[in-house]
N, CA, C and O of each residue as an XYZ file, in Angstrom:
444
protein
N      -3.925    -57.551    -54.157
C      -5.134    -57.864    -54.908
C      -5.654    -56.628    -55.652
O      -6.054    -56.684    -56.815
N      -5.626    -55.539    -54.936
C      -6.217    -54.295    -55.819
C      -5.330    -54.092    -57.003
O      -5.717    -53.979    -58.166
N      -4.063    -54.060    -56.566
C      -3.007    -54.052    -58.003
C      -3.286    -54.535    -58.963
O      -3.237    -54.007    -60.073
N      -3.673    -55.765    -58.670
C      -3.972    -56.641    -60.058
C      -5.370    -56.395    -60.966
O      -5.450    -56.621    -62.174
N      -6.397    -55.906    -60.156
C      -7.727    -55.055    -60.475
C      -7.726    -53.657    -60.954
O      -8.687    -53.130    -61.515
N      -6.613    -53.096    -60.706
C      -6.381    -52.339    -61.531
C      -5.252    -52.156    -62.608
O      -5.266    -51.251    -63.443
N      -4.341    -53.046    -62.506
C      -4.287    -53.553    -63.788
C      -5.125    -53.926    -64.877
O      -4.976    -53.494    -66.020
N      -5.934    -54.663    -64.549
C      -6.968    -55.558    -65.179
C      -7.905    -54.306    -66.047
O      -8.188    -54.098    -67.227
N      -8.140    -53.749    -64.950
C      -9.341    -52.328    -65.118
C      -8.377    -51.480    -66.634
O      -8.975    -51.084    -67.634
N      -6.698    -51.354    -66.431
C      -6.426    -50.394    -67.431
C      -6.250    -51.437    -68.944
O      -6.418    -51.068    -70.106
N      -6.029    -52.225    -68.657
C      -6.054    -53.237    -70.322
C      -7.596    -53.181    -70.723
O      -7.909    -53.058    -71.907
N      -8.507    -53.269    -69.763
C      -9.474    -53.372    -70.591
C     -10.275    -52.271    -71.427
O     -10.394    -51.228    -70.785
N     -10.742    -52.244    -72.451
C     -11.664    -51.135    -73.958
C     -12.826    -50.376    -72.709
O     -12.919    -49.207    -72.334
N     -13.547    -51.535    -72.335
C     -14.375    -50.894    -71.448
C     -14.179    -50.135    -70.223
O     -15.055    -49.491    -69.646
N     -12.905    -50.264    -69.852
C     -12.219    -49.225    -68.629
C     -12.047    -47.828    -69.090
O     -12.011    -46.815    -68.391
N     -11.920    -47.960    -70.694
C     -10.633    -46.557    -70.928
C     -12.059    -45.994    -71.971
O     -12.137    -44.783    -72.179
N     -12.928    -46.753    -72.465
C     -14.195    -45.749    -72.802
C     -14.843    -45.412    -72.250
O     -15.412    -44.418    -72.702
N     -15.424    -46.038    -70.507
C     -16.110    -46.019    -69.492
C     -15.861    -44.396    -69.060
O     -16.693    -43.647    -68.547
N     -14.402    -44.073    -69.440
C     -13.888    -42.978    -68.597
C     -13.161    -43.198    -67.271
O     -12.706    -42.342    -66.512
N     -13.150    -44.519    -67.154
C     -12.294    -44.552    -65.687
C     -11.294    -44.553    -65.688
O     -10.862    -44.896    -64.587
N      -9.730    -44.097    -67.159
C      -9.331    -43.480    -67.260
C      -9.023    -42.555    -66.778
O      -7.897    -42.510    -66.281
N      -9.785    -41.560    -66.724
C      -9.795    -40.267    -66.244
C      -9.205    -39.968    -65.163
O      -8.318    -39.136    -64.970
N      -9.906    -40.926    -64.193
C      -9.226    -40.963    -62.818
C      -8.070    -41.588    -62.253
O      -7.772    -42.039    -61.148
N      -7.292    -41.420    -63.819
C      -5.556    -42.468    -63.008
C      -5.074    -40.902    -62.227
O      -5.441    -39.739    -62.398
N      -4.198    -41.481    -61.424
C      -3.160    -40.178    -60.941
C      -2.469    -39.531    -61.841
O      -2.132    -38.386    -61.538
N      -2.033    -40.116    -63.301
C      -1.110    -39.359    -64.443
C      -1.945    -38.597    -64.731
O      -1.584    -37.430    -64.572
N      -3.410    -38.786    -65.270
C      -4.397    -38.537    -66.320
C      -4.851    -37.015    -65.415
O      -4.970    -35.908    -65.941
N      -5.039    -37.315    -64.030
C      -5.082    -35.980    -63.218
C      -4.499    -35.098    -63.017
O      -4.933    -33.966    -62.801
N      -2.919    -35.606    -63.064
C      -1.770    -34.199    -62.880
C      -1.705    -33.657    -63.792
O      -1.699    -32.426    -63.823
N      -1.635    -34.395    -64.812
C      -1.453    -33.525    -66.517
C      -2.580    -33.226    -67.278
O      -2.634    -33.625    -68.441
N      -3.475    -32.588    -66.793
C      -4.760    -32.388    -67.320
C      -4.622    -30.703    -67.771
O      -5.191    -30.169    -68.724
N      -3.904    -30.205    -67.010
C      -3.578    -28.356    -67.365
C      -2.753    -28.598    -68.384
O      -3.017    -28.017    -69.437
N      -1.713    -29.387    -68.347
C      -0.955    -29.911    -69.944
C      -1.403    -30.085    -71.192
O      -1.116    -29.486    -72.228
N      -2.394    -31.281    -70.910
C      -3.048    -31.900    -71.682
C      -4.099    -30.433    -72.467
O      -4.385    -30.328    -73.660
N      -4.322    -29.874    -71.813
C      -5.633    -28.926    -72.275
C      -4.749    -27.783    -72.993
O      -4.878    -27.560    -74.197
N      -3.973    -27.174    -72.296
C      -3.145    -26.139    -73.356
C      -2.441    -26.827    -74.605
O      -2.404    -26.348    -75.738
N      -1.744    -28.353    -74.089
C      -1.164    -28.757    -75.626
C      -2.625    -29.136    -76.654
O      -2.575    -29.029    -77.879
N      -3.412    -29.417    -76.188
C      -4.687    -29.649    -77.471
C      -5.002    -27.917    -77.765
O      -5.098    -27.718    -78.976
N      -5.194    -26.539    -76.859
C      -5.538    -25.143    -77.405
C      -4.356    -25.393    -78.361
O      -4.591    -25.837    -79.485
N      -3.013    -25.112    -77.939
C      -1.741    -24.762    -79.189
C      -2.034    -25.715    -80.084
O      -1.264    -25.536    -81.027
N      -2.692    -26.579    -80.287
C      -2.541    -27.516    -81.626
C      -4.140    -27.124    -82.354
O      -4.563    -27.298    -83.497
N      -4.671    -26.619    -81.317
C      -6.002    -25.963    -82.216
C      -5.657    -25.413    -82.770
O      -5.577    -25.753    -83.951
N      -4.996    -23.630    -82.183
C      -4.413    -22.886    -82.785
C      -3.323    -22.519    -83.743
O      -3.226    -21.383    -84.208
N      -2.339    -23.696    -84.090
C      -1.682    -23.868    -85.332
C      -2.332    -24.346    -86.240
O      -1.944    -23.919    -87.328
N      -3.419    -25.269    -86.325
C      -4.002    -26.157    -87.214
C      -4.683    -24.522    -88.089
O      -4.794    -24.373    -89.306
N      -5.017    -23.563    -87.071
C      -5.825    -22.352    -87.319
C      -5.146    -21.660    -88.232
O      -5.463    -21.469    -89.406
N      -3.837    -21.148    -87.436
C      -3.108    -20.230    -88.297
C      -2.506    -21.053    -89.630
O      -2.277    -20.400    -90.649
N      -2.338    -22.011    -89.614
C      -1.541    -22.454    -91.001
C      -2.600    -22.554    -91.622
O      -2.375    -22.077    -92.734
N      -4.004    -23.018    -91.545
C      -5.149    -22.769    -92.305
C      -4.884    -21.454    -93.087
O      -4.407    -21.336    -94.216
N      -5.319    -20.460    -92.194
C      -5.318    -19.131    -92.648
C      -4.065    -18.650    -93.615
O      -4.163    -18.068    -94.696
N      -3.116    -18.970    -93.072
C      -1.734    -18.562    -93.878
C      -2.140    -19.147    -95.394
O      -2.166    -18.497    -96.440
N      -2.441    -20.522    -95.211
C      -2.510    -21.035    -96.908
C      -3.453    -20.756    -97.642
O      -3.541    -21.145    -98.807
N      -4.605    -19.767    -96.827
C      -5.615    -19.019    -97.436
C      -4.934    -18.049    -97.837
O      -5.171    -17.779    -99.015
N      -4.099    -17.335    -97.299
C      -3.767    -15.917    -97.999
C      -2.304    -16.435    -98.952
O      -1.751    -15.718    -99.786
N      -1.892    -17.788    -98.593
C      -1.097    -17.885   -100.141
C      -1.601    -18.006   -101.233
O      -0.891    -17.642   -102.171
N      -2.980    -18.546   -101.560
C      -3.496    -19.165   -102.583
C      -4.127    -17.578   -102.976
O      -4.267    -17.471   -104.195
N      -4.453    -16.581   -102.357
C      -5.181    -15.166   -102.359
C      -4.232    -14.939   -102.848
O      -4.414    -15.201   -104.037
N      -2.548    -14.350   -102.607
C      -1.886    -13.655   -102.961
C      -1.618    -14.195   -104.448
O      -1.602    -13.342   -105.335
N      -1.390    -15.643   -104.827
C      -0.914    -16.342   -105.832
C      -1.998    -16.026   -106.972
O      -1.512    -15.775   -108.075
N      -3.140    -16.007   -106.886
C      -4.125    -15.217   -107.387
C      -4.175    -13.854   -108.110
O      -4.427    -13.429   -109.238
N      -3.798    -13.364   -106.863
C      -3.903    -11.672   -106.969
C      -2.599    -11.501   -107.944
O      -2.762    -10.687   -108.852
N      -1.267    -12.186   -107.881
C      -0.319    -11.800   -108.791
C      -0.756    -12.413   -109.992
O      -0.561    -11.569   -110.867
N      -1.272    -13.491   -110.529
C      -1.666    -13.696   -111.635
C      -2.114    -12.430   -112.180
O      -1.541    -11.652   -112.942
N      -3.328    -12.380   -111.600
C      -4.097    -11.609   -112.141
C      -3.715     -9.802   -112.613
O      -4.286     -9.229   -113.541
N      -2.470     -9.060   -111.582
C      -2.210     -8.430   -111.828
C      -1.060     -8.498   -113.027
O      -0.992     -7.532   -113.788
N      -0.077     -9.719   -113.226
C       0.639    -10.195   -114.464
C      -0.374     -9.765   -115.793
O       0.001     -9.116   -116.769
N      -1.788    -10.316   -115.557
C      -2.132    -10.347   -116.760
C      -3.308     -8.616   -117.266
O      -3.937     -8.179   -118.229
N      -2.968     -8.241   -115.882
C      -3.527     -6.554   -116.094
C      -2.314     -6.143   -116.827
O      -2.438     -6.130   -118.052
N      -0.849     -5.711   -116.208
C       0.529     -5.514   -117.455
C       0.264     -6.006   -118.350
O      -0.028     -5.192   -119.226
N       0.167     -7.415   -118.776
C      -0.092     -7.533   -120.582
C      -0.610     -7.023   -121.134
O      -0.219     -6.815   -122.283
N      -1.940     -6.441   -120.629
C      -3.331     -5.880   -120.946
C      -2.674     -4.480   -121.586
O      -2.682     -4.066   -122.745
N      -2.150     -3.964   -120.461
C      -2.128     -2.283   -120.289
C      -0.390     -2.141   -121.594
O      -0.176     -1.122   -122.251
N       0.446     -3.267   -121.631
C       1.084     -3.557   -121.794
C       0.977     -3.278   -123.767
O       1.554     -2.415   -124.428
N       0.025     -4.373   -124.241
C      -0.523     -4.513   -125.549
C      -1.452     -3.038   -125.784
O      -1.438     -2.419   -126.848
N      -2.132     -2.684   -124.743
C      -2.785     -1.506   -125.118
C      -2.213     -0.114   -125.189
O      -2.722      0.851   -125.759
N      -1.059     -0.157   -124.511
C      -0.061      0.929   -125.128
C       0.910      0.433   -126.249
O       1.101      1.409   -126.973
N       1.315     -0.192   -126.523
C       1.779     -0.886   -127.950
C       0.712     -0.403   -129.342
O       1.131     -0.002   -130.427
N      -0.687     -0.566   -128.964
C      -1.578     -0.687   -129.698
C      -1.671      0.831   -130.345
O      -1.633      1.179   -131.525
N      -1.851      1.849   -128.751
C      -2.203      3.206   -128.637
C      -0.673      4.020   -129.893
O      -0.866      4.767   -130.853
N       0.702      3.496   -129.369
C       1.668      4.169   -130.095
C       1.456      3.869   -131.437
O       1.144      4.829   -132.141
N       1.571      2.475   -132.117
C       0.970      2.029   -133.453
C       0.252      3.238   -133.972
O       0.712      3.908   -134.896
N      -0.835      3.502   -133.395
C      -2.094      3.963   -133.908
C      -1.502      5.534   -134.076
O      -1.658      6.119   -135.148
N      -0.921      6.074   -133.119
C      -0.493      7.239   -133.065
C       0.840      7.998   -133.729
O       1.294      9.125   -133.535
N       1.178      7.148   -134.400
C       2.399      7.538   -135.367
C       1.682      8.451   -136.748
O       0.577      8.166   -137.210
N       2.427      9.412   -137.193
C       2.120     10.470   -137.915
C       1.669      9.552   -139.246
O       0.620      9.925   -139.771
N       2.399      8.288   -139.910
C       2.343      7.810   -141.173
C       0.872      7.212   -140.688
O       0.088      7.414   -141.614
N       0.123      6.468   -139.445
C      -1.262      6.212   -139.102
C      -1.939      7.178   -139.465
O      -2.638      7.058   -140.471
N      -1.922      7.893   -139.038
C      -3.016      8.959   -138.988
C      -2.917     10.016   -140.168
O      -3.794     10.829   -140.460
N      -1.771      9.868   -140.750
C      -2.474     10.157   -142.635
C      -3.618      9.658   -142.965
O      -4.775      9.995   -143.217
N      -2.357      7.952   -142.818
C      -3.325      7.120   -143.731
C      -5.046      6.827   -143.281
O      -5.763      6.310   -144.137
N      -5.716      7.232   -141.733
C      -6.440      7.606   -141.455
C      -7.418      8.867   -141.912
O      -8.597      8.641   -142.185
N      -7.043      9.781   -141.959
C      -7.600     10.619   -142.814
C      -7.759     10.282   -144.224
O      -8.811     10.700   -144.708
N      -7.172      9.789   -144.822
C      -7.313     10.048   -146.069
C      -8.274      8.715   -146.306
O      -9.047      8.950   -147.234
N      -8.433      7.591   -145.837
C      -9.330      6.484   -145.729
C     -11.080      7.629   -145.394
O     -12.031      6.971   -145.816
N     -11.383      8.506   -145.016
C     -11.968      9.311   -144.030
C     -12.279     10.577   -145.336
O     -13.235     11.351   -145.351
N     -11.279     10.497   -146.255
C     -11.762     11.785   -146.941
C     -11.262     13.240   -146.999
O     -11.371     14.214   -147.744
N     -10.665     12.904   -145.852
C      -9.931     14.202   -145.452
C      -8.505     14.282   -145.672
O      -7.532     13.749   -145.139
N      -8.739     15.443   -147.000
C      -7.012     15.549   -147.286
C      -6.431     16.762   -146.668
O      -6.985     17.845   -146.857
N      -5.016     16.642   -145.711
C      -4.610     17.317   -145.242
C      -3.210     17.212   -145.287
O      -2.626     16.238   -144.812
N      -2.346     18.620   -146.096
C      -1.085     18.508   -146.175
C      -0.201     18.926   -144.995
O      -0.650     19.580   -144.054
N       1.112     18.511   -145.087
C       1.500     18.873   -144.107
C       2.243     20.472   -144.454
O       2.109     21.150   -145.473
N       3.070     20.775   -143.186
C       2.793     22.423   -142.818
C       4.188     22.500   -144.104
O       4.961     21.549   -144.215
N       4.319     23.787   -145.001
C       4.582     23.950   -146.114
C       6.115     24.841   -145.445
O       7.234     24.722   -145.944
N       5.825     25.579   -144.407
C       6.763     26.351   -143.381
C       7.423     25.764   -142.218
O       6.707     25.243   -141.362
N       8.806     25.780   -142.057
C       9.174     25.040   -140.414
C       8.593     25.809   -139.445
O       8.501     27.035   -139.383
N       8.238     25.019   -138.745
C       7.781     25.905   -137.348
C       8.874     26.574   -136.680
O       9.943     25.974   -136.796
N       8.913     27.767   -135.940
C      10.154     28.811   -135.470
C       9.553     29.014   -134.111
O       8.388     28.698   -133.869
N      10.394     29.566   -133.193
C       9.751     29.552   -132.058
C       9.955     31.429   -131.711
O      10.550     32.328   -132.305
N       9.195     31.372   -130.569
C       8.548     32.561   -130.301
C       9.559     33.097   -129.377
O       9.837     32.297   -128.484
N      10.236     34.296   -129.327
C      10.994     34.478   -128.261
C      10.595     35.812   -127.291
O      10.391     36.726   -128.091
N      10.461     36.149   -126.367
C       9.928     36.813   -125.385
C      10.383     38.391   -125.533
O      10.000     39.224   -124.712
């Protein structure tokens, strides 16, 4: 007769929300189980969180440094342009300032 009452007791919604559950003999032995496999599944849910925080950070951070090289990239492109001898005539002389070039080769100095 109890067999069948507790049968009865585990089919039923109101047995297993009641908590009387709790007190089967399985539900008791494996309770040190039960509690470390729910910590390790905290703790992956954690770390793969975090991991896909620092992918989306890193994926970021390389953009952004891609588009510092273009930067630095175009701005030395820009800087040589500007710095070629036929520039910077034509700079001066836009400026007013006429300046020929040296009439003598340069020779070097020896000790």
């Amino acid at each position: 007769m109890k067999q069948a009452q507790r049968k009865k007791k585990r089919i039923s919604l109101l047995y297993i929300l009641g908590g009387g559950i709790l007190n089967e003999d399985f539900i008791v032995r494996h309770t040190k189980m039960a509690v470390m496999v729910v910590m390790l599944i905290v703790i992956f849910i954690g770390n793969r969180y975090s991991c896909t925080l620092k992918i989306k950070q890193i994926d970021t951070l390389q953009k952004e440094l891609a588009e510092k090289k273009m930067e630095a990239l175009s701005i030395s492109i820009e800087l040589t342009k500007y710095s070629r001898r036929s520039q910077i005539d034509a700079r001066l002389r836009q400026q007013g300032i006429y300046l020929g070039g040296a009439q003598t080769p340069p020779y070097i100095l020896h000790k």
